[in-house]
N, C-alpha and C positions, 0 to 999 in steps of 0.2 A: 333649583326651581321649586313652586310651589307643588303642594301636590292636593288636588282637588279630589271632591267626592262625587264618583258621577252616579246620577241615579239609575242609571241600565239597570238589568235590562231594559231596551228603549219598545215601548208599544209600536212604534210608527218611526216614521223620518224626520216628521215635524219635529217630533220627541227631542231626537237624538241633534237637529238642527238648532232648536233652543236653548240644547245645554250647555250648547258654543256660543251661542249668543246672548246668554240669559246678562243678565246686570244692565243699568242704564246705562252705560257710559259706550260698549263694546259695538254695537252699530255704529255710532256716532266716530270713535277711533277710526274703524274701517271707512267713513265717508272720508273723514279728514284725512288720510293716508294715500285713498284712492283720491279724491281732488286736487293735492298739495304734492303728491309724491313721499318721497323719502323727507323725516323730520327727526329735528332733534326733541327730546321731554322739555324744554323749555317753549318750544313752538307747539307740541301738542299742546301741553296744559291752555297756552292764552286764546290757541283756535277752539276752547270746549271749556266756554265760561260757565264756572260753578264748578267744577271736578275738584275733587280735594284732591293733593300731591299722594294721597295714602292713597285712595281708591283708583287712580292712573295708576301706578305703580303695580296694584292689583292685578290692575286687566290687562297691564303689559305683558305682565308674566304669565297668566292663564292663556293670554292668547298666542305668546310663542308658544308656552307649553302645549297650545291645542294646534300649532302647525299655522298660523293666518296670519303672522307678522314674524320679519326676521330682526332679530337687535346687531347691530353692529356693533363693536368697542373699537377703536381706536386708541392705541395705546399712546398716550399725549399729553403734558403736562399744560393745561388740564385734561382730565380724562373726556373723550369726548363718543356719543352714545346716540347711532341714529339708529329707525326703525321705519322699516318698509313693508307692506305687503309681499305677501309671497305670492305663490298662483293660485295655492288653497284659497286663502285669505280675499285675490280677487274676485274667484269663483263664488267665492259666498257673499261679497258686495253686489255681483251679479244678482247673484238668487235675491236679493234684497232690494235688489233695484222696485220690480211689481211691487211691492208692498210699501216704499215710501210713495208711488203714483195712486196707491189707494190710500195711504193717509192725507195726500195735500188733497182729494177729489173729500175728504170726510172732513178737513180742515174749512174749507170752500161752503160745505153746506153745514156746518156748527154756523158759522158766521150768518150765512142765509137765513138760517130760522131763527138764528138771534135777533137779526133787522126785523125778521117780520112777526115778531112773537108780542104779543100785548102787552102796552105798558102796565 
């Protein structure tokens, strides 16, 4: 496993919430994991266009390491490698849940004041 540098001591919750979530890609995992189920690294990468293989690979591993996705192996020739949430991992899609209904309410009104903003 990798082994990351946490910045604790944490000020807050938020703090300590962030540092499990911090990088672009590791909300979006957790959607795609929580709406899809259990997946293999070939179906993560093409549901989360734009990830490079190296930076998936990353947040694969930080995020078992952090407890929020389980890996599977299956010993099979070919080897074959799925990845599910755990209950940690749901519970923190959960808590994420409020926070994408405030970005699509903030997505909603960029666009509004884009219509009505002067040529």
């Amino acid at each position: 496993m990798t082994s990351r540098t946490r910045r604790g001591p944490y000020v807050c919750g938020i703090d300590a919430a962030m540092d499990v979530v911090s990088g672009k890609w590791k909300s979006l995992i957790l959607w795609e994991l929580n709406n899809y189920g259990t997946r293999r690294f070939g179906e993560l990468k093409r549901g989360l266009p734009g990830v490079s293989e190296k930076m998936l690979i990353q947040h694969l591993r930080e995020m078992e390491e952090d407890g929020l996705i389980h890996r599977e192996v299956y010993r099979e020739v070919p080897p074959r490698v799925e990845y599910s949430l755990t209950e940690h991992g749901s519970s923190l899609n959960d808590a994420l849940g409020p926070l994408g209904v405030w970005g699509s309410a903030r997505v909603k009104r960029l666009a509004a004041d884009a219509s009505t903003a002067p040529a």
